[in-house]
PAMI-511874 format. One record per residue (C-alpha): residue number from 1; residue in one letter; x, y, z. Coordinates in nm, 3 decimals. Layout:
ATOM, pos, code, xx, yy, zz
ATOM, NUM, a, X, Y, Z
...
//
This chain:
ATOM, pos, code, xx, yy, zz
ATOM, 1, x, 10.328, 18.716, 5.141
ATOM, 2, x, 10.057, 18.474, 5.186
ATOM, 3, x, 9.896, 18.324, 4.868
ATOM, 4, x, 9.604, 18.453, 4.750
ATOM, 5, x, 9.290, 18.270, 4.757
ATOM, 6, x, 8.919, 18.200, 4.649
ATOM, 7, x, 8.668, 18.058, 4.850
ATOM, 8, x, 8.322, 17.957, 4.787
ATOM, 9, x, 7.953, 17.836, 4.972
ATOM, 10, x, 7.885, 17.618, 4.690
ATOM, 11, x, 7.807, 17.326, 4.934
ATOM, 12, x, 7.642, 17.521, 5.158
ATOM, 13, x, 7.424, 17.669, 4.886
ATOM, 14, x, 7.344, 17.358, 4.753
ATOM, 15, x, 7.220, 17.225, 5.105
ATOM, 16, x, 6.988, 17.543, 5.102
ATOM, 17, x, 6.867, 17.451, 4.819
ATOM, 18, x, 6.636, 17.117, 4.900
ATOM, 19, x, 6.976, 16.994, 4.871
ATOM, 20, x, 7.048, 17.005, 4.547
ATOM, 21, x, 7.335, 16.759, 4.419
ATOM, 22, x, 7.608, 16.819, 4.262
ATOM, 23, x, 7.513, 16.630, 3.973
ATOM, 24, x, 7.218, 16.881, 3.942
ATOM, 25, x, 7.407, 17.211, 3.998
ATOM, 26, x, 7.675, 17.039, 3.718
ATOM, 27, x, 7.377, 17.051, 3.455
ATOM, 28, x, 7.198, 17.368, 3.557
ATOM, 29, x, 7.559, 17.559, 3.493
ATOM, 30, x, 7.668, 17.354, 3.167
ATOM, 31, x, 7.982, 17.136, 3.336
ATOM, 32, x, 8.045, 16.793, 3.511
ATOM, 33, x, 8.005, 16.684, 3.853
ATOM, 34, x, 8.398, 16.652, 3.886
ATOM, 35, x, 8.423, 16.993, 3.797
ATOM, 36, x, 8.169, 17.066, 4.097
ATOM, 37, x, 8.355, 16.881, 4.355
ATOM, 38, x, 8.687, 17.016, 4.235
ATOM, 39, x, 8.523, 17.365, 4.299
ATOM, 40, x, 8.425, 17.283, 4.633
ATOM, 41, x, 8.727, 17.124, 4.724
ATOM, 42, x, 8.910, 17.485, 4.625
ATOM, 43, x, 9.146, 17.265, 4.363
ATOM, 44, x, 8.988, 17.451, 4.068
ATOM, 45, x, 8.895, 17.823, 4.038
ATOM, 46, x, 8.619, 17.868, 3.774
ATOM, 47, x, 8.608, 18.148, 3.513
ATOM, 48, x, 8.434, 18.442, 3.550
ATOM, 49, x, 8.151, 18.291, 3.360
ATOM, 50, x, 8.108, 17.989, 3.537
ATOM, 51, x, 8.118, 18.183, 3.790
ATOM, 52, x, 7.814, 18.404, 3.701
ATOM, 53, x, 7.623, 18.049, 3.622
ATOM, 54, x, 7.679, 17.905, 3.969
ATOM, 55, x, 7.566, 18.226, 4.126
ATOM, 56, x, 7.261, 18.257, 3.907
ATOM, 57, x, 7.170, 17.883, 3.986
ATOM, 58, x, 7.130, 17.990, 4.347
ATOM, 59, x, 6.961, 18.345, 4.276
ATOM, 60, x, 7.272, 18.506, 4.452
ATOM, 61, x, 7.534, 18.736, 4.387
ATOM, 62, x, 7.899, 18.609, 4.315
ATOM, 63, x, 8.024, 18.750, 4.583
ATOM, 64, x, 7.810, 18.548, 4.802
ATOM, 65, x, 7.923, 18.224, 4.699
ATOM, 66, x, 8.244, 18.314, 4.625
ATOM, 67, x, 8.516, 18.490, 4.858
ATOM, 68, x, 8.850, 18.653, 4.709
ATOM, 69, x, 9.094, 18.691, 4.998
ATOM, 70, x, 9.407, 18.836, 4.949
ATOM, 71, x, 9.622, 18.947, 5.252
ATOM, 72, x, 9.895, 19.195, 5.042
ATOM, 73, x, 9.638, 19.398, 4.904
ATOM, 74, x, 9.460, 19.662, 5.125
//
């Protein structure tokens, strides 16, 4: 069975966004630019509230920046 993961647009949202730095998304949601690129990156899943944050910086849902995709589960 294939691993499950999560995605995310956080780079494209941040281009769409008079593109908007990481440093700047890092202090709208409260964390540090490393944590930004490791989102991006996919080498660190953020909580559910962090979550919320990033979405709400963008005026989106989370389930338009970020994409659960798991292949066992139908």
């Amino acid at each position: 069975m294939k691993k499950p993961e999560l995605k995310n647009k956080i780079r494209r949202f941040r281009f769409d966004n008079n593109e908007m730095t990481q440093g700047e998304l890092a202090n709208r949601v409260g964390v540090t630019r490393q944590t930004i690129i490791a989102l991006e990156a996919r080498k660190y899943v953020p909580s559910l509230a962090l979550a919320f944050r990033i979405a709400r910086a963008f005026r989106v849902t989370v389930e338009e920046v970020f994409q659960y995709e798991d292949v066992g589960i139908q």
